[in-house]
VOPAGU-2260 file (C-alpha; in pm, 1 decimal, decimal comma):
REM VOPAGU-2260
SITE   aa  ch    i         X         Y         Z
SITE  UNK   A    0   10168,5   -1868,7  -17940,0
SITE  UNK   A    1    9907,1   -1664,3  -17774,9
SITE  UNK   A    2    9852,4   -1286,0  -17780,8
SITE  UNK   A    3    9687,2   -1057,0  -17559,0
SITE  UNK   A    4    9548,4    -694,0  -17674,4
SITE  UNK   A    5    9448,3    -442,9  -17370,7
SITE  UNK   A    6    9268,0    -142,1  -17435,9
SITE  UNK   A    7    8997,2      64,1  -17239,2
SITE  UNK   A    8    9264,6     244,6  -17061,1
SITE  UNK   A    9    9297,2     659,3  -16976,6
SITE  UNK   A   10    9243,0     930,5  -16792,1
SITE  UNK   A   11    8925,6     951,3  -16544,8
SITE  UNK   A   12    8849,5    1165,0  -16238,6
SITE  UNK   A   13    8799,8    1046,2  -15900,1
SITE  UNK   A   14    8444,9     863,8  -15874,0
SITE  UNK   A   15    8440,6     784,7  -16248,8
SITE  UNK   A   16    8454,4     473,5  -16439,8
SITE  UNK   A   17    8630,5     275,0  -16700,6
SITE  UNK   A   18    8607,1     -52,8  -16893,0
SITE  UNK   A   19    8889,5    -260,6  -16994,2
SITE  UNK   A   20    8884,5    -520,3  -17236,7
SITE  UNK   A   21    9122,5    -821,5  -17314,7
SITE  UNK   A   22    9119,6    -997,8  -17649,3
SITE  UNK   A   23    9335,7   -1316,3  -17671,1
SITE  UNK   A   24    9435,6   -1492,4  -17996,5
SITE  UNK   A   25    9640,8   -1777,4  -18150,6
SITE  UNK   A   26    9694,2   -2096,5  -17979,9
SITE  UNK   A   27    9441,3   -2141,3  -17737,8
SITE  UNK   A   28    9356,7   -2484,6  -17582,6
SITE  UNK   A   29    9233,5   -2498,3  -17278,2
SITE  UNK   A   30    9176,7   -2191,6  -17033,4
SITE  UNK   A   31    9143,6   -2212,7  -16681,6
SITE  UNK   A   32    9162,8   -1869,9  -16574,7
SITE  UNK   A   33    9182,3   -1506,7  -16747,3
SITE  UNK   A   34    9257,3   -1185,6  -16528,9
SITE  UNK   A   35    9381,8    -869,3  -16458,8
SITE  UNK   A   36    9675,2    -715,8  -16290,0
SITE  UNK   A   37    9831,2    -416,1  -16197,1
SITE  UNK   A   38   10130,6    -205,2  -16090,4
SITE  UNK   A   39   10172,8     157,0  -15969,4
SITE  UNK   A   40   10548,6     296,9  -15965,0
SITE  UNK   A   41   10796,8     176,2  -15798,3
SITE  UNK   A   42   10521,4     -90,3  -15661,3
SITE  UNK   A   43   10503,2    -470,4  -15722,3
SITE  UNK   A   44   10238,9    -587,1  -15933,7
SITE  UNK   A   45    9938,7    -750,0  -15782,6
SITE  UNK   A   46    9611,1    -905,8  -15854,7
SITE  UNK   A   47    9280,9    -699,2  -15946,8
SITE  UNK   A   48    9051,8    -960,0  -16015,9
SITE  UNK   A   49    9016,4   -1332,9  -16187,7
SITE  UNK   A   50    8748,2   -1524,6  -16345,9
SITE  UNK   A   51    8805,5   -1894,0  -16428,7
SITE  UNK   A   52    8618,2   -2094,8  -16770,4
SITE  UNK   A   53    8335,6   -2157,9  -16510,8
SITE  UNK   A   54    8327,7   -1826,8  -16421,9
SITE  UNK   A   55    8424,2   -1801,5  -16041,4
SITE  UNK   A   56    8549,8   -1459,0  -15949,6
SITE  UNK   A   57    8799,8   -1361,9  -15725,9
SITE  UNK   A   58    8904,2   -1010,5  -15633,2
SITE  UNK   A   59    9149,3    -810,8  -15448,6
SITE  UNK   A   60    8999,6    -640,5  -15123,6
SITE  UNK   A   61    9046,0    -289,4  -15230,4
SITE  UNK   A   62    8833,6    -337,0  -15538,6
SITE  UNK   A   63    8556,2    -543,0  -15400,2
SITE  UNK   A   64    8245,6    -376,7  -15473,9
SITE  UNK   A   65    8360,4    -109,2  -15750,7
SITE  UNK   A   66    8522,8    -358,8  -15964,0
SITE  UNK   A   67    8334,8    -620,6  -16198,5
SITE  UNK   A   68    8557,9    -883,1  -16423,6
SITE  UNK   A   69    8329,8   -1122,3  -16686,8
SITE  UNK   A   70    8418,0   -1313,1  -16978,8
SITE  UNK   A   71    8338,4   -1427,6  -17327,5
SITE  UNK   A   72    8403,1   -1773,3  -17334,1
SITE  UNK   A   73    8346,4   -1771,6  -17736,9
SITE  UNK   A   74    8534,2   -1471,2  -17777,1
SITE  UNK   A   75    8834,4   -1551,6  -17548,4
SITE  UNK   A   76    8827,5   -1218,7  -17419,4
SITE  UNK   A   77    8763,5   -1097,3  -17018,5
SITE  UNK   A   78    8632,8    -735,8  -16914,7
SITE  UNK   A   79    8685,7    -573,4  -16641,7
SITE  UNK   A   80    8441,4    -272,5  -16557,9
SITE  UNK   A   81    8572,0       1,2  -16270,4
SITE  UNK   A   82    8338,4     192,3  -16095,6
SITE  UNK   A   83    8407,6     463,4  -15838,4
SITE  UNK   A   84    8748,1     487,9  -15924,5
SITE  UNK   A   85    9056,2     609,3  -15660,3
SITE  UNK   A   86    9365,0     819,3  -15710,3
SITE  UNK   A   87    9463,3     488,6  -15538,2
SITE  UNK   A   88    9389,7     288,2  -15873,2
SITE  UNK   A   89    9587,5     434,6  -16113,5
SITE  UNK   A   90    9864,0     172,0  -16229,8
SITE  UNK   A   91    9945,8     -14,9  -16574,6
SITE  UNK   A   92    9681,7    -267,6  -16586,1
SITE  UNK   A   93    9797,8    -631,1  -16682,5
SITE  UNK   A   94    9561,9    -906,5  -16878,9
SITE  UNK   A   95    9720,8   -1258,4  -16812,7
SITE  UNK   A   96    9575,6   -1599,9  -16934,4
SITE  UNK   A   97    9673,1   -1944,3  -16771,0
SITE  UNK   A   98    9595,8   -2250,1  -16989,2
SITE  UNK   A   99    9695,6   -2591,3  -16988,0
SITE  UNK   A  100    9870,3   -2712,7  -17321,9
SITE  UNK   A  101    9860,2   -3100,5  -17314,3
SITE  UNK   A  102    9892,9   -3136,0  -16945,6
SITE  UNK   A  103   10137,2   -2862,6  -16939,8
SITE  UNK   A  104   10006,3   -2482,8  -16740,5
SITE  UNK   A  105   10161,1   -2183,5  -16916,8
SITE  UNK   A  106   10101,8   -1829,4  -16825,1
SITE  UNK   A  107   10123,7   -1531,0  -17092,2
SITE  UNK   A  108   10097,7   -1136,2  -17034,2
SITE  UNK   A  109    9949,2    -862,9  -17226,0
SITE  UNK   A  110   10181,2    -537,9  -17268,3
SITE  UNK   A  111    9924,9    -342,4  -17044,9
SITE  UNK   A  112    9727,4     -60,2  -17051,0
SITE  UNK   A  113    9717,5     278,1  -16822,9
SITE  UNK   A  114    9476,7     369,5  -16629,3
SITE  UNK   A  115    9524,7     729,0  -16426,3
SITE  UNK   A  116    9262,5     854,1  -16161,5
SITE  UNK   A  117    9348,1    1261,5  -16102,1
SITE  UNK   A  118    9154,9    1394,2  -15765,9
């Protein structure tokens, strides 16, 4: 089984920053991408930002340029650093892992981690 362990979350004004880190653990094979997620009420949850083992990048629009995601390959654990943060950002924010288990892709969540942006 694998586990994944958010934290970096809380409470920042507009124009701050956070960092967010997410540790995973236990039966790890073969990662091809770690990233991060997120969902304001009553909205669906969507991608921030993904890094794959070779460490290509991808990013939601709104977050280009404020938000940086990097990895520890050794470590199994992805960052994501927040800069010039929105009201618009505040939302749970998701860790998720994809690896491939003997030809097979499986997909596993963290339990998330708030992040709240007053004005």
């Amino acid at each position: 089984q694998v586990q994944l362990v958010e934290s970096g979350g809380g409470l920042v004004q507009a124009g701050g920053s956070l960092r967010l880190s997410c540790a995973a653990s236990g039966s790890i094979f073969s990662i091809n991408t770690m990233g991060w997620y997120r969902q304001a009420p009553e909205k669906q949850r969507e991608l921030v930002a993904t890094i794959t083992r070779g460490g290509v990048t991808n990013y939601a629009d709104s977050v280009k340029g404020r938000f940086t995601i990097s990895g520890d390959n050794a470590k199994n654990t992805v960052y994501l650093q927040m800069n010039s943060l929105k009201p618009e950002d505040t939302a749970v924010y998701y860790c998720n892992l994809d690896q491939t288990i003997v030809a097979v892709r499986k997909n596993y969540w963290g339990q998330g981690t708030q992040v709240t942006v007053s004005s």
